[in-house]
C-alpha positions in Angstrom: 87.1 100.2 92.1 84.4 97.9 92.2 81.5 98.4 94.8 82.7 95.2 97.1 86.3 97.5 97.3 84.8 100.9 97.4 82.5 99.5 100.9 85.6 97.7 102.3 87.2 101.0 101.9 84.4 103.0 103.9 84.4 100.7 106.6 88.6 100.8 106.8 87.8 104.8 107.0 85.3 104.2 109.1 82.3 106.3 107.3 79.3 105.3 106.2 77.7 106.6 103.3 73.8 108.0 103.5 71.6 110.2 101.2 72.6 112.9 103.0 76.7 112.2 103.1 78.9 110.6 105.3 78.3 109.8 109.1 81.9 109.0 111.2 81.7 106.0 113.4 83.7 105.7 116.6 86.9 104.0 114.8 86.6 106.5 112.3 87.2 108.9 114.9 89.9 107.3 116.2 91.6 107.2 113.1 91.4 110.3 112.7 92.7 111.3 115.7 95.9 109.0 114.7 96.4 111.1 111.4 95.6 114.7 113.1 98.3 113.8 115.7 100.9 112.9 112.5 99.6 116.4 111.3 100.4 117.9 114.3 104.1 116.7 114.6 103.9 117.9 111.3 103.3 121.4 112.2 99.8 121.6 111.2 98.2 124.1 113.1 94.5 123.4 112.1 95.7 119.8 113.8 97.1 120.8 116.8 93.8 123.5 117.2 91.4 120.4 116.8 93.4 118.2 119.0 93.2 120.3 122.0 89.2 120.6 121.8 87.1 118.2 124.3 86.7 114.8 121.9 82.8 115.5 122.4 83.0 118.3 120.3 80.7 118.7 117.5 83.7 120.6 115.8 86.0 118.2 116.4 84.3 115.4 115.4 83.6 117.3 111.9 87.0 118.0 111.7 88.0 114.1 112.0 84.9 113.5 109.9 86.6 115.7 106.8 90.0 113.9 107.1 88.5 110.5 106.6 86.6 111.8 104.1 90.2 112.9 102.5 91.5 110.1 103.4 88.8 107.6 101.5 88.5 109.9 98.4 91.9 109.8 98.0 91.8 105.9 98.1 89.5 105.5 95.4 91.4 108.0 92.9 94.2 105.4 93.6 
């Protein structure tokens, strides 16, 4: 994956990579929220636990943060 691909592929996640990891934006979160409620229907119980916090939680928001981050690694081993 080339580095153009690889950022195009953080922004579609919506993460942005830092020295210290990745920070979520606001469409991140969002699509999160999309997969977690596929989980959910799913039977995921960690999904349907996360859905029913406040969306201003921290937890949540790490929660949403991890499955982008899933979602993007598992992009770039594509």
């Amino acid at each position: 994956m080339s580095p153009e691909e690889r950022q195009e592929a953080l922004e579609e996640h919506g993460l942005t990579e830092t020295q210290d990891g990745f920070v979520l934006s606001l469409r991140g979160f969002q699509k999160a929220a999309q997969r977690a409620w596929a989980l959910r229907d799913e039977g995921d119980e960690e999904a349907s636990r996360m859905l029913a916090l406040d969306p201003d939680d921290p937890l949540r928001w790490e929660y949403s943060r991890c499955l982008q981050i899933e979602a993007f690694s598992s992009e770039v081993r594509r």
